[in-house]
N, C-alpha and C positions, 0 to 999 in steps of 0.2 A: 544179204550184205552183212558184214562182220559189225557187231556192234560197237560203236564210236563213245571217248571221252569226250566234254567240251571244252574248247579255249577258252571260253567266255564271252567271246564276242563272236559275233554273226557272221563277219566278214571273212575270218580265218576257219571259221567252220565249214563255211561256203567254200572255201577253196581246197580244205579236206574233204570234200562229199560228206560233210557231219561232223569231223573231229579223229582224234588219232584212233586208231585200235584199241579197244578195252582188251585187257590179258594179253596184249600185247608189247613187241621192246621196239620201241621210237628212236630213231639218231634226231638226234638237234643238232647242226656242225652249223662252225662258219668260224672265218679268225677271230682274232681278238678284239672287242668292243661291235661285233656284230649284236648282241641284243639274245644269248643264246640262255645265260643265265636269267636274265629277266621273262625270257618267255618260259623257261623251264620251272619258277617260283611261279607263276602266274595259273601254269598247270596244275601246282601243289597245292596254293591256296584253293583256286575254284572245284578243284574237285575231292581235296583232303574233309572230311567230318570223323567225330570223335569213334563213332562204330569202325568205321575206317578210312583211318588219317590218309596224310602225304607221306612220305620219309624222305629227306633231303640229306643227301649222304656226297658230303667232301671229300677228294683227295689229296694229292697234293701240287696240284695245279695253282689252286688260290686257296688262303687260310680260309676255315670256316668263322673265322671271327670279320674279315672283310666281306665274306660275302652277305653276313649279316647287318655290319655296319651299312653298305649299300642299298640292302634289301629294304630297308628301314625306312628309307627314302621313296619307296614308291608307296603311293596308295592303294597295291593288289595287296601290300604286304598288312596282314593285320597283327598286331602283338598279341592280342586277344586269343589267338587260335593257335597261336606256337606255344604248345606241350601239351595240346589238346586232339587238335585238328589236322596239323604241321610239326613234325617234329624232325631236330636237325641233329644229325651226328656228322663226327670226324673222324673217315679209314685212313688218314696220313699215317697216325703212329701204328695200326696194325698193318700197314704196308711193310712202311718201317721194318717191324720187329716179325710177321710172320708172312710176308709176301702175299700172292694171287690165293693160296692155300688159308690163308689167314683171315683173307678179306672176303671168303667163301662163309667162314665157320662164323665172319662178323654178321655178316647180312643173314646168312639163316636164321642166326638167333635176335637181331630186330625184327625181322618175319613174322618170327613165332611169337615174340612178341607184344610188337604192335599191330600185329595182321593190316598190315595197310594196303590202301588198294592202289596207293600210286607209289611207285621206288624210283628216285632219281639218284645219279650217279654221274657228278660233275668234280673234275673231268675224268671219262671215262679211257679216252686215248692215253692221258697221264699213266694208267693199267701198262701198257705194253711195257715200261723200263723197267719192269718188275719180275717178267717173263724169262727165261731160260734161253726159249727158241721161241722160232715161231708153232711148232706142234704144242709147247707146254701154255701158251696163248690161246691155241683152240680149244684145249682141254679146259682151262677156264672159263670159256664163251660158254662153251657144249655144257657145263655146271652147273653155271650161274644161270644159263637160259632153262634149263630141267628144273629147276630150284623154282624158277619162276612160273614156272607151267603146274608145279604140285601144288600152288597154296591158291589161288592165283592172285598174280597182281599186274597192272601196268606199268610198262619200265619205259625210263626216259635216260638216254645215254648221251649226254654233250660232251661235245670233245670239238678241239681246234683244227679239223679238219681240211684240205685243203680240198679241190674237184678233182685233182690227180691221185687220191688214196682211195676212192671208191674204186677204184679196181683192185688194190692189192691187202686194203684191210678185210681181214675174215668178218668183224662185226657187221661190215655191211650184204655181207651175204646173209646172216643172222636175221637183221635187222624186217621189222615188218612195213615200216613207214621210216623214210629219211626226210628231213627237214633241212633246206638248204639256206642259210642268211648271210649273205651280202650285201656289196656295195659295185655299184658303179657310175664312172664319171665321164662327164658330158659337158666338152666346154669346161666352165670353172663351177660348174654344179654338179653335188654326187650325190645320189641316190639307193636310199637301201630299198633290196629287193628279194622277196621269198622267193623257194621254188621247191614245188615238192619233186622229188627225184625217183620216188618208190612210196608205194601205200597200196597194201595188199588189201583186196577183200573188196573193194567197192575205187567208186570215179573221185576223181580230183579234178581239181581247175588245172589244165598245163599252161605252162608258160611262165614266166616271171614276175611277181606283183610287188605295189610297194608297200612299205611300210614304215611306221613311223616310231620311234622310242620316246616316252614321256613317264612323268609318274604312274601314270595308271596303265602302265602296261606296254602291249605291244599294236599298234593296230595298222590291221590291214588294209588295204585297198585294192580288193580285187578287180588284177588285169580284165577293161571292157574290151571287151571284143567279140558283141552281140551277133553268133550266129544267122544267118537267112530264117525267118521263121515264116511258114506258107501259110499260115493261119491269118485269117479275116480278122478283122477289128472296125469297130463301129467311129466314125466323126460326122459332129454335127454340120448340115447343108448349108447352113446359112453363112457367109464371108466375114472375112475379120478386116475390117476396116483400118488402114492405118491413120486415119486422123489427116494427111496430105490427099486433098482432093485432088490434087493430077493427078499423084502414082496410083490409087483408089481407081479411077477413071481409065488409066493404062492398064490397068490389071483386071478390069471389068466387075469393078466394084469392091476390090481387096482382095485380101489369100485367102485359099483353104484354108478351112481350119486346119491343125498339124502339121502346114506346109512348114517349109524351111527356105528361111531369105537370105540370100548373100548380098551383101551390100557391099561392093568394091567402090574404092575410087584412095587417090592420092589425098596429102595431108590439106589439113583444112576445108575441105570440100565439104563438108554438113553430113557424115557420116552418123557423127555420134547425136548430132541434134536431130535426125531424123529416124534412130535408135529409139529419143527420147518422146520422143512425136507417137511412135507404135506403142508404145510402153502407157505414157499417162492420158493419150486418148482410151486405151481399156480401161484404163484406172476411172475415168472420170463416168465411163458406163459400166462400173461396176467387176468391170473385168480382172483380177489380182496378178498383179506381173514382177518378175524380178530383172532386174538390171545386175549380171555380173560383168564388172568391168575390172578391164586391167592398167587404162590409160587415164585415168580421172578418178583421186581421191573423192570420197562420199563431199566437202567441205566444195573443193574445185568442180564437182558433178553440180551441186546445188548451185552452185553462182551462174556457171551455165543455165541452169534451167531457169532462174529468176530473170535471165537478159528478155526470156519472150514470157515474163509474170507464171510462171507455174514454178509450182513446188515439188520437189520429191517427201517434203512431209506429209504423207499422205498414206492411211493403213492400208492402200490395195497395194502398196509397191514394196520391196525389200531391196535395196541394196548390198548386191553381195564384193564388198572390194576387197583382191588380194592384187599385193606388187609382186608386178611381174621377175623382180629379182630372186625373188625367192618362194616360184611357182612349182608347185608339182602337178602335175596332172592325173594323177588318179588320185589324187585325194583332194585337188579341186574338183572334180568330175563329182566326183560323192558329196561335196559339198552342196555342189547345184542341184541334185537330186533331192539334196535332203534337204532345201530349201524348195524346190517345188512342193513337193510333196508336204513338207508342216505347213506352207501359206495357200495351197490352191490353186499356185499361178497358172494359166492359160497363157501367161503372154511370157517371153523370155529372152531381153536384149543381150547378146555378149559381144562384149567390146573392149580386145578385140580377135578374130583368130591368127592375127601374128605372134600376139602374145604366147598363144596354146603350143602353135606351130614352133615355137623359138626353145621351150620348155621340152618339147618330144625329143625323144633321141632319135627319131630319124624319120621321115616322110612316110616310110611302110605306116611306119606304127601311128602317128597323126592320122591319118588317114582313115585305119582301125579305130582310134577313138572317136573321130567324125562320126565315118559309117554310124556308129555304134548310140551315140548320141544323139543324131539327128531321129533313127530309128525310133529309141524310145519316148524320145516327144511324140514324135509323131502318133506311138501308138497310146500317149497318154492323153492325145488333142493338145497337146499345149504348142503352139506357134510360135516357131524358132527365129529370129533377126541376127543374122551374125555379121558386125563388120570387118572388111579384112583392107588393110590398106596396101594400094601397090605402087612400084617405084616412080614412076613416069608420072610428071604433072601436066605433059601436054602431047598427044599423038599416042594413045595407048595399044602396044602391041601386044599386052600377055597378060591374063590376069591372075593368076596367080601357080606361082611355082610348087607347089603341092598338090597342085589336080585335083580341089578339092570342089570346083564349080559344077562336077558335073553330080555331085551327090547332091545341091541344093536344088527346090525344087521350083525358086525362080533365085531369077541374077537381074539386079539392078545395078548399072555403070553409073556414077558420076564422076561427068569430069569437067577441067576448064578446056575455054574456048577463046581463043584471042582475036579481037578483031578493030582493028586503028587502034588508039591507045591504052583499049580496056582490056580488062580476063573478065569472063562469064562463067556463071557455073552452068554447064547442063547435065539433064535428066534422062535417062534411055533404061527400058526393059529391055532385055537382053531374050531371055528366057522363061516360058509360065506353062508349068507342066498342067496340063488337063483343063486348059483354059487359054482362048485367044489374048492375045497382048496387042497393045499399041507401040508400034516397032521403032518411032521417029525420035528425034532429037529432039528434046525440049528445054530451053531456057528457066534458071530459075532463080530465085533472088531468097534471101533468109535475111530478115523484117523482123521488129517486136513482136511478129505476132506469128513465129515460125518461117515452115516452107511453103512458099507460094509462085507458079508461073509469072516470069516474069510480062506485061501485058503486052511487047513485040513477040510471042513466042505465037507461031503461028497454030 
């Protein structure tokens, strides 16, 4: 495999199979305010050092004094390292005054004399109004790429590409690796999204991921879409008790460990109190759980849990809350993992999957992140509770419009029941993969002191 530079972060590496090409020329495209300059400094700093810097070479696309002023602004950028590390020139006025011809003789001679191992060249599309024709354009590519192959260095080439010039610009026939950054919108939500197009030499993540723009950078979230993997994996015999002695008793003493619970039923039915029922009974044996919700601030979660005297201040729990207005889902997905993983949790309420579902761009792809998630609990033992709420509060025909019931590995219905003046809540297993279930109807009532049968429940 061709040897790889790094982004600096893990996740964009992972999606290069390692990083860009060493000694080789990268496109970074995407329109304007894609994030194409900031990923392409970010390259410069982490991989420029004094034996051999970065070279940041402007044309005349943006001044090199604004891309500085902006650079300034992020925390990849360090001042420290610019005339050491990082060092920035301006080809506008040798554009200017000696063209493609000019801007050959510039770059050779910073070559030779910073010998640096990374050369960026923004914007590099800006090049074509300089050209004659389009042959006196290839004859610069054919140069400047020979130029670059005798010293060596890695070239990074951003320009404001659209998806319709990858067939008719010569660079990208050149090119070793193309870097694709946009945007798209959903609803009244838009979302930026990587994709790599081309990378020679070795595998890449395919498909589209997101990512985010901040000071420190660019970061990724690489698209889950956990492959079938036929390999064994080991979970503990023993059941995970949800704390509710019926549903415990229906289920023949609780889930498998790893399993995955769907808890359907309409609004106010005791969904999320019996979320919270699974969650701080492991807590109270020991067991570390996280609660990521999307319907109850961490303040409105705790007043809930004080109506039946329990606390979420408690070190085995982590509350993870984001509003579901401005949810992404691969970089909540990463969130939860990165919170299983630094606190231990075995137990993992999320509440709820309408939320998730509302955030996907479309049922396929919800569905891929499901699969995808349920998966890796499962094979990390950690015991999933997902609530998903559906429309009907009474005579339930469908439970949920994204098909996502049959990837759980049981289904618990609650619903109401009207009978003379009152509504009832009831309790029903639906489904218990690799284990008998109690199939019936049961009555239940939510008391200071949780969920409990109610005592006509036959």
């Amino acid at each position: 495999m061709t040897e790889r530079i790094s982004s600096g972060t893990d996740h964009l590496d992972a999606v290069l199979g390692g990083g860009l090409p060493r000694a080789g020329i990268s496109l970074i495209i995407g329109l304007p305010g894609s994030g194409k300059t900031i990923l392409a400094q970010q390259y410069a700093f982490i991989n420029g050092r004094p034996d051999r810097p970065a070279l940041y070479l402007s044309t005349v696309s943006e001044p090199l004094e604004k891309i500085l002023r902006y650079g300034q602004t992020l925390t990849i950028f360090d001042p420290a390292a610019v005339g050491s590390s990082v060092y920035y020139d301006d080809l506008g006025s040798t554009l200017h005054e000696g063209g493609l011809s000019g801007v050959l003789d510039r770059v050779r001679v910073l070559i030779r004399e910073r010998r640096p191992s990374v050369v960026v060249i923004d914007s590099f599309k800006a090049l074509h109004a300089y050209a004659a024709d389009s042959a006196d354009f290839r004859r610069f590519l054919h140069n400047l790429a020979g130029m670059y192959s005798a010293y060596p260095v890695t070239a990074l080439w951003v320009g404001e590409y659209g998806p319709d010039e990858a067939a008719v610009a010569p660079e990208f026939a050149v090119a070793d690796a193309i870097v694709a950054l946009g945007s798209v919108g959903t609803a009244e939500r838009t979302s930026r999204l990587l994709q790599v197009l081309k990378l020679r030499g070795g595998d890449f993540l395919p498909g589209k991921h997101a990512y985010r723009l901040s000071a420190g950078g660019v970061t990724v979230f690489p698209r889950l879409a956990d492959p079938r993997n036929p390999a064994g994996y080991d979970l503990r015999p023993t059941r995970v008790q949800s704390g509710i002695r019926a549903l415990d008793e229906m289920l023949e003493n609780g889930f498998w460990p790893g399993s995955s619970t769907l808890l359907a039923g309409p609004t106010g039915v005791g969904k999320t109190v019996m979320g919270l029922h699974f969650v701080l009974h492991g807590a109270h044996r020991g067991e570390r759980g996280v609660i990521a919700t999307m319907q109850e601030n961490p303040v409105q979660l705790e007043r809930t849990a004080q109506q039946f005297t329990w606390s979420l201040d408690d070190d085995e729990v982590t509350v993870m809350y984001r509003s579901p207005v401005d949810l992404h889902l691969d970089e909540w997905v990463y969130e939860l993992f990165g919170a299983i993983e630094a606190t231990g949790a075995t137990r993992v309420l999320i509440d709820s999957l309408g939320d998730l579902q509302a955030a996907s761009p479309d049922i396929p792809r919800f569905r891929e992140y499901l699969y995808s998630l349920v998966q890796r609990c499962s094979r990390g033992g950690v015991t999933l509770l997902m609530t998903y709420e559906v429309p009907e509060l009474l005579g339930l025909t469908r439970l949920s419009e994204g098909g996502v019931s049959h990837m759980a590995d049981n289904v618990v219905l609650l619903q109401y029941r009207t009978h003379e003046q009152a509504v009832s809540r009831t309790l029903t297993v639906l489904k218990s993969r690799a284990a008998r279930h109690d199939p019936r109807i049961l009555e239940f009532e939510i008391s200071s002191n949780g969920i409990a049968l109610t005592p006509q429940s036959p």
